[in-house]
Residue frames as qw, qx, qy, qz and C-alpha x, y, z in Angstrom:
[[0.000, 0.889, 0.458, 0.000, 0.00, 0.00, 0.00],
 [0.547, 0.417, -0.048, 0.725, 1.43, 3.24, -1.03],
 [0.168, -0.868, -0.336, 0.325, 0.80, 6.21, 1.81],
 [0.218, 0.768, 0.283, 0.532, 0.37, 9.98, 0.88],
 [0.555, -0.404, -0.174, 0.707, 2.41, 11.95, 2.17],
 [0.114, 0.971, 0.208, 0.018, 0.85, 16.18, 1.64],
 [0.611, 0.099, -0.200, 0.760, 3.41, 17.96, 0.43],
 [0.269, -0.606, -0.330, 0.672, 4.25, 21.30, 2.52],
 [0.204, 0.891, -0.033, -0.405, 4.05, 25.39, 1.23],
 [0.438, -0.600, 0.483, 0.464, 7.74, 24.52, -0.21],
 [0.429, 0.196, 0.837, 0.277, 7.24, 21.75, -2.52],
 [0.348, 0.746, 0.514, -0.241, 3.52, 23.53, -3.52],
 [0.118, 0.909, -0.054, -0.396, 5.39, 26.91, -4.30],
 [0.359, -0.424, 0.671, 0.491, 8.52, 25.15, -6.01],
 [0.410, 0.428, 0.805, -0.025, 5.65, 23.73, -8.50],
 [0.362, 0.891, 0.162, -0.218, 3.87, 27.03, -9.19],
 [0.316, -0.671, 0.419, 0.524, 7.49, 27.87, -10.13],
 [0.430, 0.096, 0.874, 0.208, 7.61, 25.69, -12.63],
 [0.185, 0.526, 0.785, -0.270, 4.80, 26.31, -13.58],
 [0.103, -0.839, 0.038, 0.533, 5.32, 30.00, -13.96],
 [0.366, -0.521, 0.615, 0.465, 8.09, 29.21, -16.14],
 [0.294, 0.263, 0.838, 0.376, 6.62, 26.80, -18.56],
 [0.287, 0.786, 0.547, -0.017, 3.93, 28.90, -19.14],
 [0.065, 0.892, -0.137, -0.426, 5.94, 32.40, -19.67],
 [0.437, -0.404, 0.732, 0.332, 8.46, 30.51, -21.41],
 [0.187, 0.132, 0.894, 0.384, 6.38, 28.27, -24.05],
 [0.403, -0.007, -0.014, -0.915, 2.98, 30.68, -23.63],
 [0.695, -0.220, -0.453, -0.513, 1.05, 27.71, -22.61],
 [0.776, -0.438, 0.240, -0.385, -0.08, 26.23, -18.91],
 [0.287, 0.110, -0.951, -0.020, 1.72, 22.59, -18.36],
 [0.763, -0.285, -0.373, -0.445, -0.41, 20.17, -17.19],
 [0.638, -0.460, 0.539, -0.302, 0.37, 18.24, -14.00],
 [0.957, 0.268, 0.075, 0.084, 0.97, 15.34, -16.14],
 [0.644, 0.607, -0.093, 0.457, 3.74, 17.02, -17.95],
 [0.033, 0.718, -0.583, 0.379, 5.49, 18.43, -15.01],
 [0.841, -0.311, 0.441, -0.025, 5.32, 15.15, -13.31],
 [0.895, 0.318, -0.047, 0.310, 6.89, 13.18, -16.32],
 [0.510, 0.749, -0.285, 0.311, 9.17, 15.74, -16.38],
 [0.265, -0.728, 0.458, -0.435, 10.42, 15.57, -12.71],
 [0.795, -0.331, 0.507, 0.016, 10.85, 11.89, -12.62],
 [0.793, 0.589, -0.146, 0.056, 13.38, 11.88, -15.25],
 [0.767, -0.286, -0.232, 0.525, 16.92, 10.59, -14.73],
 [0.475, 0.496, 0.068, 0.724, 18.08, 13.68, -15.83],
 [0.125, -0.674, 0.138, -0.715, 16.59, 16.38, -13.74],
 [0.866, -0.457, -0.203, -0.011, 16.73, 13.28, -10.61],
 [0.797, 0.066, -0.063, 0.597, 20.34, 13.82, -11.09],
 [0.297, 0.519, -0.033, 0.801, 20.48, 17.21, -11.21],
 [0.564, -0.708, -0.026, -0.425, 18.26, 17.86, -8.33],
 [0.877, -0.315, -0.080, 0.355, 20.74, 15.40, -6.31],
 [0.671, 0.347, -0.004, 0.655, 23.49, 17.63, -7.20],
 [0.001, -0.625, -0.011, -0.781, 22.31, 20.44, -6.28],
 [0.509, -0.648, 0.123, -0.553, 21.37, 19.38, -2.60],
 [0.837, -0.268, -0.062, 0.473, 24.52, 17.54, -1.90],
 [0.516, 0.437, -0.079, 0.733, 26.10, 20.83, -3.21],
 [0.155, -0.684, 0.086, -0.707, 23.99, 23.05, -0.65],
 [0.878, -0.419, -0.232, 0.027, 24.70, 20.30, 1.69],
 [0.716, 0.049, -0.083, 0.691, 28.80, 20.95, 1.56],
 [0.173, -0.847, -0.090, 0.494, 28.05, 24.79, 1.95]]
């Protein structure tokens, strides 16, 4: 069984970001689909790891 875990303000707002972006960027809305796919790719799994092992070292 999988449990749901709500994400917090952070997560939410990091989203709209996104969000924000794609849409000023490409002049159309993503869908929640399309920023999920996109955020479980290896690519941006990797990069996100990178980046918060880098603000981990200071």
């Amino acid at each position: 069984m999988k449990t749901e875990i709500p994400p917090n303000d952070l997560i939410l707002d990091a989203i709209q970001g996104v969000r924000r972006f794609i849409t000023e960027t490409t002049g159309k809305e993503p869908t929640d689909e399309e920023i999920a796919d996109a955020l479980k790719r290896y690519f941006v799994l990797n990069e996100i790891k990178a980046h918060i092992l880098m603000v981990r070292s200071g």
